[in-house]
Each structure stands twice: as structure tokens, then as C-alpha cells.
KOLRO-929048 format. One line per field, with one value per residue (C-alpha): x, y, z; residue in one letter. Coordinates in pm, whole numbers, plus 50000, padded with zeros to 5 digits. Layout:
<pts>
px X  ...
py Y  ...
pz Z  ...
residu A  ...
</pts>
This chain:
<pts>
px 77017  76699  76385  76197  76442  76516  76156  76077  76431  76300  75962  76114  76378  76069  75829  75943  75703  75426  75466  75142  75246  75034  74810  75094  74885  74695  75015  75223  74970  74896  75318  75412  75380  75515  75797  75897  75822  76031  76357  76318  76291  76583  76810  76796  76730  76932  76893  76577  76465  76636  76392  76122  76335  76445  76051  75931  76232  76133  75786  75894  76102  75790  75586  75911  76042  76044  76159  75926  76130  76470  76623  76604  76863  77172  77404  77618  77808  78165  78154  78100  78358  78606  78318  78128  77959  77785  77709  77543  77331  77202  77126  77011  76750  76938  76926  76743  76601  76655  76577  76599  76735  76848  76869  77092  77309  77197  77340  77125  77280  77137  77100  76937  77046  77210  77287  77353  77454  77711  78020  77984  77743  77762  77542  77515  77485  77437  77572  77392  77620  77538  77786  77934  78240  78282  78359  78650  78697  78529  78572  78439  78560  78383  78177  78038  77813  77730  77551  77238  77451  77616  77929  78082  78148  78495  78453  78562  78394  78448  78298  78299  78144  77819  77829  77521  77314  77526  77577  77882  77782  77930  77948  78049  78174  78262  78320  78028  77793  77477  77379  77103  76825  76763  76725  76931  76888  77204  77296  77456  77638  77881  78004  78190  78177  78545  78574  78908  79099  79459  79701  80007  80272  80555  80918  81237  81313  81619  81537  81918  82034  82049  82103  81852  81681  81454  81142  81026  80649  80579  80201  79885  80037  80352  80702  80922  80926  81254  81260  81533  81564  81723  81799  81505  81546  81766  81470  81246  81341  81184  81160  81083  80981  80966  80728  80798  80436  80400  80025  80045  79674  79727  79991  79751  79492  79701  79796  80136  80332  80548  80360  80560  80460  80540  80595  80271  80057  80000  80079  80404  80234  80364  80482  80348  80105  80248  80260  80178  80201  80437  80644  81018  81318  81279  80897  80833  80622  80689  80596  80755  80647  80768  80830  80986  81345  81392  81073  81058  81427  81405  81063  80927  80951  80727  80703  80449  80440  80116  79906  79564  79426  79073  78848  78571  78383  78001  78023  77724  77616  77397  77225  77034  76874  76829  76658  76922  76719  76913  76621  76639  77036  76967  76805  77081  77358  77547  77785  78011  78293  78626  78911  79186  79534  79761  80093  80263  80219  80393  80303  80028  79751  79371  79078  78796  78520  78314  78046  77890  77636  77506  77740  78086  78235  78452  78717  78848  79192  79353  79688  79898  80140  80091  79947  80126  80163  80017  80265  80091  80020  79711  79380  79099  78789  78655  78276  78125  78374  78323  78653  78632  78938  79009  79240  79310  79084  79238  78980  78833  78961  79257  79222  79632  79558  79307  79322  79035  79014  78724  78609  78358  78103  78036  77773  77853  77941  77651  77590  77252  77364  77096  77237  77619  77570  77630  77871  78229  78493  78817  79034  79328  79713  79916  80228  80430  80646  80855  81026  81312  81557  81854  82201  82477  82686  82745  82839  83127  83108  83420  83613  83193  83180  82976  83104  82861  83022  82924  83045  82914  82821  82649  82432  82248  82234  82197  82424  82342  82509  82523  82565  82615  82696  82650  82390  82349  82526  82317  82412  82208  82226  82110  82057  81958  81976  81937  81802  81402  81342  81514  81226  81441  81601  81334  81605  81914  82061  82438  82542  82687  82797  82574  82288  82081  82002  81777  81840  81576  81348  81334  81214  81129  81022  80868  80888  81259  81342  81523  81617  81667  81733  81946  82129  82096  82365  82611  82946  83271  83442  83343  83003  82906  82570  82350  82024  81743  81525  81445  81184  81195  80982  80822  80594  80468  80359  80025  79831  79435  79269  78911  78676  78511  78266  78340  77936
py 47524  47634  47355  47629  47643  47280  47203  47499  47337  46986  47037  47251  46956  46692  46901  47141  47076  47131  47455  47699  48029  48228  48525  48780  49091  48999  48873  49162  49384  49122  49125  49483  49624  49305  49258  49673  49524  49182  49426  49671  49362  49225  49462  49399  49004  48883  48541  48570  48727  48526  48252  48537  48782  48466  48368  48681  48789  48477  48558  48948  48734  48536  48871  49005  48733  48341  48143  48090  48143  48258  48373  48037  47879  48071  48060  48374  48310  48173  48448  48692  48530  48834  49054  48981  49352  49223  48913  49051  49301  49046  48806  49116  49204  49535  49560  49598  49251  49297  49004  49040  48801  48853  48553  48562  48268  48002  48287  48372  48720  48757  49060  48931  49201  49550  49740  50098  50313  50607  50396  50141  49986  49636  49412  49033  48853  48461  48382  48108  47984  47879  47556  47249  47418  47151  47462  47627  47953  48180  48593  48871  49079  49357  49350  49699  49967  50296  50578  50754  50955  50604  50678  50407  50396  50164  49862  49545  49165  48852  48479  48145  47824  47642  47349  47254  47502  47571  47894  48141  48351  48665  49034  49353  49595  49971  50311  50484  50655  50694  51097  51243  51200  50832  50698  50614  50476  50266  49968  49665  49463  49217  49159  48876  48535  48384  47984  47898  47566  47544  47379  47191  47163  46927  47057  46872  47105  47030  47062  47061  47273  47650  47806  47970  47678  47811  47627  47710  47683  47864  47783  48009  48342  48206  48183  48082  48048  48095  47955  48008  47861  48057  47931  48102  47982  47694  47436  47627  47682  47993  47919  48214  48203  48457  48390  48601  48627  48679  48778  49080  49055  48717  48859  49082  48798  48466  48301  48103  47887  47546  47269  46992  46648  46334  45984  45900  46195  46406  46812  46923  47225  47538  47650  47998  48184  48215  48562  48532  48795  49032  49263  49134  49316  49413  49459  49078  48860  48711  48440  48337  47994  47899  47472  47273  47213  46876  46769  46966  46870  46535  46431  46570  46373  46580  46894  47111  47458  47529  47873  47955  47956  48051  47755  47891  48223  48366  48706  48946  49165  49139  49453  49481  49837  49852  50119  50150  50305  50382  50474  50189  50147  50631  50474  50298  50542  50812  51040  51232  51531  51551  51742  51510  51580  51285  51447  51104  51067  51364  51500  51727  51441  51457  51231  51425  51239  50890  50729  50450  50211  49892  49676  49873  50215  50445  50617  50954  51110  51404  51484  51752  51520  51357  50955  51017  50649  50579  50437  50154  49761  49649  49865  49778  49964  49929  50056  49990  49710  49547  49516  49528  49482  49757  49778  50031  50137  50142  50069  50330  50669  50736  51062  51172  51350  51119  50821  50580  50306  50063  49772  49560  49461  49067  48867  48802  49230  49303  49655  49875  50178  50356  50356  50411  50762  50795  50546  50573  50461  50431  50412  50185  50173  49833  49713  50016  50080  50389  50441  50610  50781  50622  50830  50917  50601  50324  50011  49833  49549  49386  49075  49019  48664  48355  48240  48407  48634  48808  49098  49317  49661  49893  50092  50385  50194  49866  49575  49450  49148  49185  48868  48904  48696  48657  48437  48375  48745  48929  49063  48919  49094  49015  49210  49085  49208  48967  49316  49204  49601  49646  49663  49568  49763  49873  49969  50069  50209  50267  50639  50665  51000  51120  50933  50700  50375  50136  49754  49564  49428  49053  48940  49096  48889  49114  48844  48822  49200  48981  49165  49061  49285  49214  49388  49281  49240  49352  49401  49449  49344  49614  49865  50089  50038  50337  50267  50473  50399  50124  50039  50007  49807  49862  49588  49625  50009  50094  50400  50405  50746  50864  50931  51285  51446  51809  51865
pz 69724  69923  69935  69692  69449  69392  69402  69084  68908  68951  68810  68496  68455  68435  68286  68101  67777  67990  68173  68211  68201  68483  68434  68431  68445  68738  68947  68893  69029  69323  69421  69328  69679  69841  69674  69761  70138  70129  69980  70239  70530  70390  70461  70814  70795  70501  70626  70701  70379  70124  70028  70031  69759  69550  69563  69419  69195  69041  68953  68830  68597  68484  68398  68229  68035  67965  68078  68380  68715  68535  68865  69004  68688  68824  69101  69060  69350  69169  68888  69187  69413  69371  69387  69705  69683  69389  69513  69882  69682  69506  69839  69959  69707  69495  69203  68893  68728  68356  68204  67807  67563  67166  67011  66638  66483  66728  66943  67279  67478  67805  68072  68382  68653  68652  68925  68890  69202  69294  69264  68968  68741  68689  68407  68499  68211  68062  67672  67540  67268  66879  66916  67137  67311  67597  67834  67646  67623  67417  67367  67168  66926  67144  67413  67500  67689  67533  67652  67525  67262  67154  67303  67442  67781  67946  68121  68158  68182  68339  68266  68335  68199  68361  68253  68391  68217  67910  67919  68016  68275  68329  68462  68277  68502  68478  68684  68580  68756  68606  68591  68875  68636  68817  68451  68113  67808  67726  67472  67580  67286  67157  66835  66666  66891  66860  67001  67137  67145  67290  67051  67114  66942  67014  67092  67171  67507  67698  67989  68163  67846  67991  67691  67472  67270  66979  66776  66469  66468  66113  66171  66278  66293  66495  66368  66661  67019  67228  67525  67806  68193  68479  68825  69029  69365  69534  69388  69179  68752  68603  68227  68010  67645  67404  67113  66767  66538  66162  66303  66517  66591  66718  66949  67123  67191  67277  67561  67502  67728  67807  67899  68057  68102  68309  68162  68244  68077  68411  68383  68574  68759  68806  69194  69149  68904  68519  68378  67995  67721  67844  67668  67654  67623  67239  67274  67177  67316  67650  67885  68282  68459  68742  68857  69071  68977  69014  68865  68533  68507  68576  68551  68234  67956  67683  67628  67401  67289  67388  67274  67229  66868  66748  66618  66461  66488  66406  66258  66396  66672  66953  67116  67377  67439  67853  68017  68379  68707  68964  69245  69426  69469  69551  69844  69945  69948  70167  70054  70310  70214  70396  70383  70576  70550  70486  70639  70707  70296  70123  69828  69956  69937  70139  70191  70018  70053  70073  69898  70060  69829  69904  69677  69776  69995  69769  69891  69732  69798  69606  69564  69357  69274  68905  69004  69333  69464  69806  69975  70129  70003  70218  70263  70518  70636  70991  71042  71360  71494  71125  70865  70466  70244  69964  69656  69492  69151  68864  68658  68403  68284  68598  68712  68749  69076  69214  69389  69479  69733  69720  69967  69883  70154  70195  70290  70651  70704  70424  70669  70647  70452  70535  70899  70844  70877  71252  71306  71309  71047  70979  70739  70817  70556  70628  70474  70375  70109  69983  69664  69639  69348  69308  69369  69152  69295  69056  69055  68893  68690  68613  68365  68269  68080  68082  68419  68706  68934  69275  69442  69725  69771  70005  69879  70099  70364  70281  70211  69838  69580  69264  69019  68655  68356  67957  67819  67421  67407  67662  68028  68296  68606  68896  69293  69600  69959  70297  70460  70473  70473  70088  69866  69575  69262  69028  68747  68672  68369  68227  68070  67714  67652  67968  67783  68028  67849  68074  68123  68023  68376  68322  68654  68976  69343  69540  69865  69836  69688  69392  69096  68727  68451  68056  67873  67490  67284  67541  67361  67620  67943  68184  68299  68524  68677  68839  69016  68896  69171  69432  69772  70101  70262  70665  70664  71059  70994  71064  70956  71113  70986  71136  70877  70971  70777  70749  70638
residu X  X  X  X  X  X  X  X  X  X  X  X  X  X  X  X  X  X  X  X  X  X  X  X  X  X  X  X  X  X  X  X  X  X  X  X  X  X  X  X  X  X  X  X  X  X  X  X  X  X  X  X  X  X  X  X  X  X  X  X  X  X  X  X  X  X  X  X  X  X  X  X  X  X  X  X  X  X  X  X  X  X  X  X  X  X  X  X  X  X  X  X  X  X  X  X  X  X  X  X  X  X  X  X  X  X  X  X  X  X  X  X  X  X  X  X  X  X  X  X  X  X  X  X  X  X  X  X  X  X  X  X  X  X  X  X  X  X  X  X  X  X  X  X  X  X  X  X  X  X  X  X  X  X  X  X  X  X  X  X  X  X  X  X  X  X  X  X  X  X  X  X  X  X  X  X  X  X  X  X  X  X  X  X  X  X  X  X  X  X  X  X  X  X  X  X  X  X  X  X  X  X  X  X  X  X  X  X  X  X  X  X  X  X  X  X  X  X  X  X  X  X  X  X  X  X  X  X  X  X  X  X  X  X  X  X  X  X  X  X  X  X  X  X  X  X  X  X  X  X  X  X  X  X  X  X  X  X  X  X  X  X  X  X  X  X  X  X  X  X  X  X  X  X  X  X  X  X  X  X  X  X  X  X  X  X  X  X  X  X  X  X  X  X  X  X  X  X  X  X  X  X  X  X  X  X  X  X  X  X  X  X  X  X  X  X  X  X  X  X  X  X  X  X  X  X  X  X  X  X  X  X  X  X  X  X  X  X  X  X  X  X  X  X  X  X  X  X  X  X  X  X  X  X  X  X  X  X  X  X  X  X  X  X  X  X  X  X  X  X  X  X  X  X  X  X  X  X  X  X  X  X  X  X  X  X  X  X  X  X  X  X  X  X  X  X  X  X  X  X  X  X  X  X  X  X  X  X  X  X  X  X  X  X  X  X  X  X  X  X  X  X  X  X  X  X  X  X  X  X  X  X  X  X  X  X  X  X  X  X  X  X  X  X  X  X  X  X  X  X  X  X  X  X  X  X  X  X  X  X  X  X  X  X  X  X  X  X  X  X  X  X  X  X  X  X  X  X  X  X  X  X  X  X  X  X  X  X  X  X  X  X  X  X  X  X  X  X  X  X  X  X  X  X  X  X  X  X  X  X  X  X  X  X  X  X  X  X  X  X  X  X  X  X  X  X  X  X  X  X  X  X  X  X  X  X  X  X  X  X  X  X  X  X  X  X  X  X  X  X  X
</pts>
């Protein structure tokens, strides 16, 4: 924290009865013109500049709204960590200071910042809530944007606890672009403030039992969970439970899982990221955690069924009505057309243009096919020597013959926009892989029982296994190829009376190309297995495309 900052934090901490509010007339008109200046300087001197923007944001906040110096309580950087466009603009001195509170049920809603440009508009935003929650979570039974008409307009929000200023703090995102009128009207709301508490409930797991072992919970919406362990690796269990609700509203908002304990209280951590609240094979609700073997075998001694269950909520809504500019983030952005053929792509795709604002560079790329897939894992974007990482958007209403790729700029490559129009870029594709549709070859499974089995095949090239076996009634089958180029079998399917009917995808490793699908309720000794379509993988190929404007 700067010497400024702590200095204005300090003095509110020890004297914060006792704080004389300036003559805010008189000091807006005094900064108005300087504070146009420092943003402009900034651009080209973030470090430089950034005591000087957080000094006078602070003091628009004072004319705007109390408390005195509001800018100074926040540090956005860890809700902004995955969005460092955000975060720059901000350093940088974008974006529009909002600054308006509504204050209902010991409630307090908060918009301090927007920024509104060509490719986004994001709301930063602090909730203030009516209640101790020692930092668990809480949601919303909506929290929403809405135009001038009141329509309301998709997005999606992220927050976090501060503990040290007892608040959640927070952005709402979405894909809207504000229209060329430079100004909207718009209401930002939630409604309904739900408190969460995880709750545990006790089960006697097994954990060397590899059959399915099912709880009864009967309590908060929740019948029964099911859970079942698989060997995932040569020391890693994957332990998937399927939870069954008598509340089907619950089911859409929980987060339910195995928690495994050591004698001596500590959390047995997963080995990889958990994937909650899947849909299983029947549509159920389903859960896959992934430990260490030997520990959760032999080292757990308590287990819990643990799943997220609402405490307490206040009923009510909270609007704010915001009046969004978008002049000073116009002044900051450069769009280009292009018409680039992608020939090393199929399906008749093109680069058609880019728009370049100061929190992120959107890419646009057409293609005939319906959500044609672009075949490629890892984006980058090199401008003048400098590299950005991209994903691909799929946020907002998905355009079927549109694809966007967006990279968001970053504090160390925060880049002039203004001056991006003469220098080159490129767009560079890592990491490739192709799907393919499966042929009419099957595969032969044979004497199927509880006792695993292997067997070998090559399929189209490639040298595959195949492992299979019944489990509480249901076919587990497994694929796997050593060939590091085999993407892995998406899914296969079996014909009854030339019928398809689909396995069920259980689990899938993209690192390995390891494949696990079931088939419930099998009934029989014998199936024939088709592939309905699978990956390859060319990890080393490189595709670097020169962004020309064709205007």
C-alpha cells in the first residue's frame, strides 16, 4: 500500500467520529481539469501516475458519496486476479467512478466503478451484509442488469470475502456493448440475500469397500447419497457420489461432496480440482474427487457427507439506477475489419475483425459451420514484441457462427491503445486438437462379468485397450491408448435394432486420453461397441496469423 493511502486509512481508522467533510462544490471545480490531465499522463506512466489517479479518484469519491476517500478502502486486485484487464484499467485510471449505495434490511449494495467499452461492461461492486457470516458464502436469488426498457441483460458475477472491511467485494460482468449514444440508463439489482453454512453429516464410508455404498440422509431436501470409488491412476482413488434430492431447487444450488479426515482432525486434500454438481448417468446429481490412494484408504478415519445448506435469508431487493458513459473508455478504443481466411481450419472460417479497448482485444472469426470448433487449446496475442493470453468467449448469447477470442491486457503489457494502430499483431493457435467421427468398426466385448478384463484393438491408426467390467449391475468401460497423439474416445454407443443408444461419459482425463463411460443396468454376456467420435492431439503445432486491416 502506497505512503498516501495508509496515511488517509490510518487517520479514518483513529478518527473516524471526527471527519470534516470538505467544501465539495468548490473542490470539484478546483480538480475537474486535473484529474482529465493525471488519466491522460497515465497512460504512458502507469507507475508514475498511480499515487496521482488514486489521490484524486479519492476526492471525486468525496464530492460523490460518503464515505470520505472510498477508493482508498479497496484493494481489487484478488477479485480481479483472473481479470487483469479490469484490474490495469483501473491502475490506469478508466473507468467510470460510480459510487452509490442502497442501504435496506441492515443490507448496504454498493457500485463503486463501471467500465463500459466496445467489448464488455463490467460493474465493481462491495455488499455490505445485514448479519455476522464469519466469511461464508453468501448468494442471491438474482443479481441483475437491465436495460433502459427493463429488459434484462446476461451476465455473470464473481465475489470474495474482505475480511478486513466486511464486505464481499465483487464484479458483475457481461458481453454488452453499450449502444453509440455514449450514454444509458440501466438498473443494477439483487434480490433475496441467501447465507450459506456447509453441513456435515456423518457416514460410515468404507473406504477399501469398492462397491456402491449408499446413505440415507432424509434431511434438508436430501434423501441419499451414493457414493462409489474407482481405481484412477496407479496411486490416485477417484470417488464419485451421486446425491438423489426430495428438493429439486436445492439440487440446482448445492455443492455436495466427501470430506475425509485424518485421526487427528486435518482434511485429506484432494490431488486435483473436484467437479461438483454434474449430471450423472440418469440425470442425478453428481460429484468426482480425486485423493491420494493410500492416504484416503488408509489414513482417513472420518468421513462426512458434506453439502451446502442455506442458513438464513433477508427477503427484498436492492436497486441501484446508474447512469453508464462510455466516452472515456470511446477514447480508448480501435476497431479494425479483416477478411482472413483460415484454410488450415476447414469449415470455411475468417478473421473479421478486432476491437481493441483498454481493459481487453476481441477477436472475431466467422464460420458457416454451426459452433464450428476451433481446433486449437492455447490462444496468445503478440503486439509489438508484447504476448497476451486469450480464451475463448463463451459468455453471453453464443452466436452459432461466431467465434470470439479475448486476451486481457495486464499490468506489466498495460499497452497505449491509442497507439496500437500502426503496429503489427499477430494472432498465434498452440496446442492442436482435431475431432474426428468414429467409423463403422466396432469393438467386441466378450464373457463381460465382475472380473476386469483387457483386450486390444487398433483402431484407425492407433493401438487402443479396452477394459470392462460389472459394478452393482452396470458396465464400466474403460479406453486408453499409450499413443501421446490419441486425444481419447469422446463416446461410443451400441445399436439395438439399428437404434444408437449412448453409454453414459463417467470420466474423461484429457492428460492421459483416458476414457470412462457405464452402461446402466446392463443385462447379458456380450456387446458391440462403436465409437461415435474421438481427438487427436498435435501438441507442438503452431499457427501465427498477421492481423491486416483490410480498411
Amino acid at each position: 500500500m502506497n505512503t498516501v493511502e495508509s496515511k488517509v486509512k490510518n487517520h479514518m481508522k483513529n478518527h473516524s467520529e471526527h471527519v470534516e467533510y470538505p467544501d465539495f462544490g468548490k473542490m470539484f471545480n478546483s480538480i475537474q481539469m486535473d484529474e482529465l490531465r493525471v488519466v491522460d499522463e497515465i497512460k504512458h506512466n502507469s507507475q508514475r501516475g498511480k499515487t496521482k489517479v488514486a489521490i484524486v479518484l479519492g476526492v471525486s469519491v468525496a464530492v460523490m458519496a460518503t464515505p470520505v476517500y472510498a477508493a482508498f478502502q479497496y484493494d481489487w486486485s484478488d477479485i480481479l486476479s483472473h481479470k487483469s484487464g479490469i484490474e490495469s484499467a483501473l491502475q490506469a485510471g478508466y473507468g467510470q467512478s460510480i459510487e452509490q449505495s442502497v442501504t435496506a434490511h441492515g443490507v448496504t449494495l454498493t457500485v463503486h466503478n463501471a467500465f463500459v467499452d466496445d467489448n464488455r461492461t463490467v460493474l465493481l461492486y462491495t455488499v455490505r451484509p445485514g448479519m455476522e457470516t464469519d466469511g461464508k458464502e453468501i448468494r442471491y436469488d438474482q443479481m441483475v442488469l437491465k436495460d433502459s426498457n427493463g429488459e434484462p441483460i446476461e451476465g455473470h458475477y464473481s465475489q470474495k470475502w474482505n475480511e478486513e472491511q466486511g464486505v464481499y467485494q465483487g464484479y458483475f460482468e457481461t458481453d454488452w456493448v453499450m449502444p453509440k449514444n455514449h450514454q444509458s440508463g440501466l438498473q443494477f439489482s439483487i434480490t433475496g440475500v441467501r447465507y450459506l453454512q456447509d453441513i456435515q453429516e456423518d457416514i460410515t464410508l468404507d473406504p477399501q469397500d469398492t462397491n456402491t455404498q449408499k446413505f440415507n440422509i432424509q434431511k434438508d431436501g436430501i434423501e441419499a447419497v451414493e457414493v462409489q470409488s474407482f481405481q484412477h491412476t496407479e496411486d490416485q482413488i477417484m470417488i464419485r457420489s451421486n446425491v438423489t434430492f426430495t428438493d429439486k431447487e436445492l439440487q440446482e444450488q448445492t455443492w455436495a461432496r466427501i470430506t475425509a479426515y485424518d485421526q487427528n482432525g486435518n482434511i485429506i486434500k484432494e490431488t486435483e480440482s473436484p467437479v461438483y454438481g454434474t449430471a450423472g448417468a440418469t440425470g442425478a446429481y453428481s460429484s468426482m474427487q480425486i485423493f491420494n490412494g493410500q492416504q484416503f484408504k488408509e489414513k482417513a478415519n472420518r468421513f462426512t457427507f458434506t453439502y451446502t445448506h442455506e442458513k438464513e435469508r433477508i427477503d427484498g431487493t436492492w436497486n441501484l439506477d446508474l447512469s453508464l458513459s462510455q466516452q472515456q473508455m470511446r477514447t480508448g478504443t480501435v476497431k479494425k475489419e479483416m477478411d482472413i481466411p483460415l484454410n488450415s481450419m476447414g469449415g470455411e472460417a475468417s478473421i473479421r475483425g478486432i476491437v481493441v479497448t483498454p481493459t481487453q482485444i476481441r477477436v472475431t472469426i466467422n464460420h458457416q459451420e454451426d459452433y464450428f470448433r476451433i481446433p486449437y487449446r492455447t490462444y496468445q496475442l503478440e503486439v509489438d514484441g508484447k504476448t497476451m493470453e486469450g480464451y475463448v468467449s463463451l459468455e453471453g448469447t453464443v452466436n452459432p457462427n461466431q467465434t470470439e477470442l479475448r486476451f486481457e491486457q495486464t499490468d506489466s503489457l498495460l499497452m497505449d491503445v491509442g497507439s496500437l494502430s500502426n503496429k503489427p499483431m499477430t494472432l498465434i493457435a498452440k496446442d492442436r486438437v482435431d475431432e474426428h467421427s468414429g467409423s463403422q468398426a466396432s469393438i467386441r466385448l466378450t464373457d463381460i462379468s465382475t472380473q476386469p478384463q483387457t483386450i486390444a484393438s487398433d483402431y484407425e491408426g492407433f493401438r487402443l485397450s479396452w477394459t470392462y467390467y460389472l459394478k452393482d449391475g452396470n458396465l464400466y468401460v474403460e479406453s486408453f491408448s499409450p499413443d501421446t497423439t490419441f486425444g481419447g474416445i469422446n463416446q461410443s454407443y451400441f445399436l439395438e435394432q439399428g437404434d444408437k443408444h449412448y453409454l453414459a461419459p463417467l470420466y474423461f482425463n484429457d492428460s492421459d486420453n483416458k476414457h470412462t463411460e457405464v452402461y446402466k443396468d446392463f443385462k447379458g454376456e456380450n456387446i458391440d461397441l462403436y465409437v461415435w467420435n474421438y481427438t487427436t492431439k498435435k501438441p507442438d503445432e503452431e499457427l501465427r496469423i498477421p492481423l491486416t486491416s483490410n480498411k
